[in-house]
C-alpha atoms as one frame of an Amber mdcrd trajectory, in Angstrom:
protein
 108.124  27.912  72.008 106.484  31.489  72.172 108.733  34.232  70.142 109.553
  37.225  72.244 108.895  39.013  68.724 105.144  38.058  67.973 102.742  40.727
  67.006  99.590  41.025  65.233 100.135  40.346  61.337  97.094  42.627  60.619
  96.367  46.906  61.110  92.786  46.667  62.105  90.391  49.094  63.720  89.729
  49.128  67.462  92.541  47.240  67.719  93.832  46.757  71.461  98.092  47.067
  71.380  97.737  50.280  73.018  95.515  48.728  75.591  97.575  45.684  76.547
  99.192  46.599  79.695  95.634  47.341  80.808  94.327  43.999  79.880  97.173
  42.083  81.170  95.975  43.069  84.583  92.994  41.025  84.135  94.568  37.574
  82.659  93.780  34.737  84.757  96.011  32.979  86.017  94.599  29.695  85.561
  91.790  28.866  83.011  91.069  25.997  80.409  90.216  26.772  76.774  90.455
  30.997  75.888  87.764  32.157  73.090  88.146  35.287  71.453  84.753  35.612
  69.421  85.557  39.193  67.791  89.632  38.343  66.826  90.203  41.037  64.606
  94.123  42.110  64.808  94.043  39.519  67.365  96.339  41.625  70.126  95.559
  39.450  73.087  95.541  36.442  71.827  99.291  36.965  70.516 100.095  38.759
  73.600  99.280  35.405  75.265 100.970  33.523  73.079 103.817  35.337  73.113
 104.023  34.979  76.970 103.319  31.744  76.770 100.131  32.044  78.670  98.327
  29.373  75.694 100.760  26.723  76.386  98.832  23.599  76.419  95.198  25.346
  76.253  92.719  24.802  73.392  92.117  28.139  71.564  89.030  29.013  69.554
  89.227  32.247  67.446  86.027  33.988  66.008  84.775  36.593  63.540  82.349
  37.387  61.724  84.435  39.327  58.437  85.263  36.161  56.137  87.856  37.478
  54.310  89.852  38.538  57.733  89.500  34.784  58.784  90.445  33.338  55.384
  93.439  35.469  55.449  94.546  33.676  58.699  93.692  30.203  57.481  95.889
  31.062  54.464  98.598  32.309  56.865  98.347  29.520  58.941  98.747  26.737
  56.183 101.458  28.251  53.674 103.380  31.483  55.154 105.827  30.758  53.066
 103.570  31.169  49.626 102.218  34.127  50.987 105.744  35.746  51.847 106.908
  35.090  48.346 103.603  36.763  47.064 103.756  39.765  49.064 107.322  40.375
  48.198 106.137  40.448  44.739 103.235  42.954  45.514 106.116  45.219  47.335
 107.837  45.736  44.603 105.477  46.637  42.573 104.624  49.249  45.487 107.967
  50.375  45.335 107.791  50.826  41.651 104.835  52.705  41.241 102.843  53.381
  44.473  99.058  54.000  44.564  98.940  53.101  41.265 100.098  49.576  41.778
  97.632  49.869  45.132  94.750  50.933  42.705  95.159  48.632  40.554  95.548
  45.472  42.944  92.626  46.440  44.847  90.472  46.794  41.428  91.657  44.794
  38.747  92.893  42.090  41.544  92.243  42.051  44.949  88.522  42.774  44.566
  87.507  40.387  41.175  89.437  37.019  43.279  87.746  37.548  46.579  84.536
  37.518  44.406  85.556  33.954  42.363  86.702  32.773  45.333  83.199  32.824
  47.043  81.003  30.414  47.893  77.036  30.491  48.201  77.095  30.641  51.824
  79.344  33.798  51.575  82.259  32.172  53.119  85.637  33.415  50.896  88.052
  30.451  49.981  91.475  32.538  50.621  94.682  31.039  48.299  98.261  32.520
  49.304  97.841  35.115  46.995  94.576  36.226  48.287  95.808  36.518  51.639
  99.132  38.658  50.723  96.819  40.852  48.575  94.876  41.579  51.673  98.451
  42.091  53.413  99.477  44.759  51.586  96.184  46.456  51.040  96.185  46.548
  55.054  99.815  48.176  54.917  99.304  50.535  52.089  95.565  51.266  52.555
  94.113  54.305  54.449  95.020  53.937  58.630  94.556  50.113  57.891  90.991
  50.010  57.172  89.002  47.108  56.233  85.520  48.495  54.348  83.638  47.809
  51.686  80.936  49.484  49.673  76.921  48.469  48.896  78.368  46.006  45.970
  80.620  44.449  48.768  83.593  45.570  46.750  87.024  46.656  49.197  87.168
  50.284  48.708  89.755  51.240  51.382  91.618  54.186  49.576  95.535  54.205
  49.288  97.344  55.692  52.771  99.765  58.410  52.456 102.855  56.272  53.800
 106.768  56.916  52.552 108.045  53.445  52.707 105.494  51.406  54.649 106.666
  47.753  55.596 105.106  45.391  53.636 106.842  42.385  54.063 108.198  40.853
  57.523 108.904  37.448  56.805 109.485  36.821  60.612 106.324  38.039  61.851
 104.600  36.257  59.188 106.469  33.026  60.527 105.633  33.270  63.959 102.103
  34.239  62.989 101.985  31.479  61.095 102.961  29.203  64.436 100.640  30.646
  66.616  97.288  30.281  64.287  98.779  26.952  63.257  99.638  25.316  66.131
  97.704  22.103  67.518  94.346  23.336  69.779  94.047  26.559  67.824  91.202
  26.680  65.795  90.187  29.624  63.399  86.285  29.885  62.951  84.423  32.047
  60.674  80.849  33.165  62.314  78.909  35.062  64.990  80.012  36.052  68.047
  77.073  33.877  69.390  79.045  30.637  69.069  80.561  31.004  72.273  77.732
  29.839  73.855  77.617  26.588  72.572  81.753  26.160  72.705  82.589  27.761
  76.596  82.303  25.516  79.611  83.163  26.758  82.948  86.756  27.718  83.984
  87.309  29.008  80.036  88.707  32.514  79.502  87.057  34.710  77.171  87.767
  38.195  75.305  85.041  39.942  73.941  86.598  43.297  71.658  82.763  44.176
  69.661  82.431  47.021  67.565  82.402  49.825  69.728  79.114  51.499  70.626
  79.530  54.438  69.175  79.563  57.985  71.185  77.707  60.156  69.029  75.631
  59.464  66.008  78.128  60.777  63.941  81.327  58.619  65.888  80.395  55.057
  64.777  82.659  52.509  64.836  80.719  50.190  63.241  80.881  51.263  60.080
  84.211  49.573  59.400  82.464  46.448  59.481  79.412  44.257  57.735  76.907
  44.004  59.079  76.346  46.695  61.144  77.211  46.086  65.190  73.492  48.098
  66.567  72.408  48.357  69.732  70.042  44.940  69.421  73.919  43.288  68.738
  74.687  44.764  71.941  72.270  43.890  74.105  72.799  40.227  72.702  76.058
  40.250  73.532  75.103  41.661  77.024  73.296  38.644  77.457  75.755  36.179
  76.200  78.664  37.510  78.574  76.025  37.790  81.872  74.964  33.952  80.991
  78.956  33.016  80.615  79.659  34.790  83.599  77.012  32.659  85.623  78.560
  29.750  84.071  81.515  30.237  85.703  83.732  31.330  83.042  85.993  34.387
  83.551  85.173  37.048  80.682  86.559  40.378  80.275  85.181  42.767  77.323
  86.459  46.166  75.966  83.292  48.587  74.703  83.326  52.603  74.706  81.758
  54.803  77.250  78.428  54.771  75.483  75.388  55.568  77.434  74.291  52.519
  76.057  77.148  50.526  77.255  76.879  51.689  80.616  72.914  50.914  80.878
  73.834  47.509  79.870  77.059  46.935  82.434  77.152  49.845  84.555  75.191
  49.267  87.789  73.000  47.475  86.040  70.966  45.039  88.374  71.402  41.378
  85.811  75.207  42.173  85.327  76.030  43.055  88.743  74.282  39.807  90.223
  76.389  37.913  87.870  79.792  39.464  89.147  80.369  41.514  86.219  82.355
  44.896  87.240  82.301  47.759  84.736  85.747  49.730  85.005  86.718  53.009
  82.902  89.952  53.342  81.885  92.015  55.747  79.503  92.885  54.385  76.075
  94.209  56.074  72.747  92.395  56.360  69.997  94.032  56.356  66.728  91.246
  55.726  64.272  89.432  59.165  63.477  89.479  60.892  60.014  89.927  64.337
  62.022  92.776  63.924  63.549  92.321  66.574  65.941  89.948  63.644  67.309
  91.881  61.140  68.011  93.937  61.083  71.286  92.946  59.503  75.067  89.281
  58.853  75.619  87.562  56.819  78.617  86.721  53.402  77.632  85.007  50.361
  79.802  86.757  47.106  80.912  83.807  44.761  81.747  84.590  41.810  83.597
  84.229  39.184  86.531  88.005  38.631  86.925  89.174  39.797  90.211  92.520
  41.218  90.610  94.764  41.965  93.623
């Protein structure tokens, strides 16, 4: 049964609550499998799920940042372990603050992720690793998942009163969504969506923004960097998917590269593809005189009344 009450379990950045009742606009109405290959916070996939839009359909969930897909996988299996861990890690918050952050990101968070990787790079997340990541997301700075040139987290502690660290319900339904049977949680390119779509599948593509100045990246908040060879790839991926016959909808900035790619241009108008601005908030800016509503594209071949 879809919960009324299911959110995303996870802060992230570019992520799309804000944009929902723009997206929901372009939801199918029928389709067979839905592929998200950038999940990140995961907001459409759990506002599907919550409407109950995924009954019965296979759905394949992609990205490309290990640790945010081991942190599901842990969710998934064992909420429960991971609820009794994070209520440990709030107390200590509540005890002592960024000190306790400092020194779970640090002495903690940071030296684990490390043990618990393999040589491919893939992270082996345990309960505890995935409620360390929890609260790091709730306590760190606006949410932020970064790391430096060593590949050590280095999110600095957020200025929050008395954030929320543990929900034990939204972990729960969380928990049912990623875990029930026909989802499937994949760590990898975006790319893989070619081989796993067939026609009639619904897909969401939510890339690292292009960003609208040099100095407004996006990308940074991720490894490796989203350029503009990723997006022209992905450009390529969504006009073959759309000739396919799949219906695909993507979110991207306002770019002057994302509107030579989508915009009028000749290969992505032949295959149906419509580029639409449309006024979203932005929330992640270290000025915050910066942040605020912006145009952003909705690129799709969905048709809607």
């Amino acid at each position: 049964m879809p919960s009324s009450a299911l959110k995303p379990l996870l802060k992230w950045a570019g992520g799309k609550r804000q944009l929902l009742p723009e997206l929901r606009r372009f939801y199918p109405r029928t389709f067979g499998a839905y592929i998200e290959p950038f999940f990140g916070s995961g907001a459409v996939f759990f506002d599907l799920e919550r409407g109950g839009a995924l009954a019965g359909h296979r759905a394949v969930l992609i990205d490309s940042n290990t640790d945010l897909v081991g942190c599901y996988q842990a969710v998934a299996s064992d909420p429960e372990a991971v609820a009794r861990a994070l209520e440990a890690l709030a107390e200590g918050h509540e005890a002592s603050g960024a000190h306790h952050y400092y020194d779970v990101r640090d002495a903690r968070f940071n030296p684990a992720r490390e043990a618990a990787r393999d040589a491919g790079g893939r992270i082996a997340y345990t309960p505890s690793l995935a409620a360390m990541l929890i609260y790091l997301n709730r306590t760190g700075f606006n949410g932020l998942f970064r790391v430096n040139a060593s590949g050590r987290f280095n999110v600095p502690a957020g200025r929050y009163v008395r954030p929320r660290i543990i929900d034990r319900q939204r972990l729960q339904d969380a928990s049912r969504a990623l875990s029930r049977p026909g989802v499937e949680i994949l760590w990898g390119s975006f790319e893989q969506a070619a081989a796993l779509a067939a026609p009639g599948d619904f897909l969401y593509f939510d890339p690292p923004y292009a960003p609208l100045s040099r100095t407004a990246s996006f990308t940074s908040y991720t490894t490796p960097r989203f350029e503009a060879a990723e997006q022209r790839r992905l450009q390529a991926l969504v006009i073959d998917l759309a000739r396919r016959g799949c219906h695909v909808l993507l979110s991207n900035s306002t770019a002057d590269l994302i509107a030579d790619l989508y915009d009028g241009n000749p290969d992505a108008r032949s295959a149906g593809l419509r580029a639409l601005r449309i006024p979203a908030r932005r929330a992640i800016n270290s000025n915050a005189s910066r942040r605020g509503t912006v145009e952003e594209y909705l690129i799709t071949n969905i048709r809607v009344d």
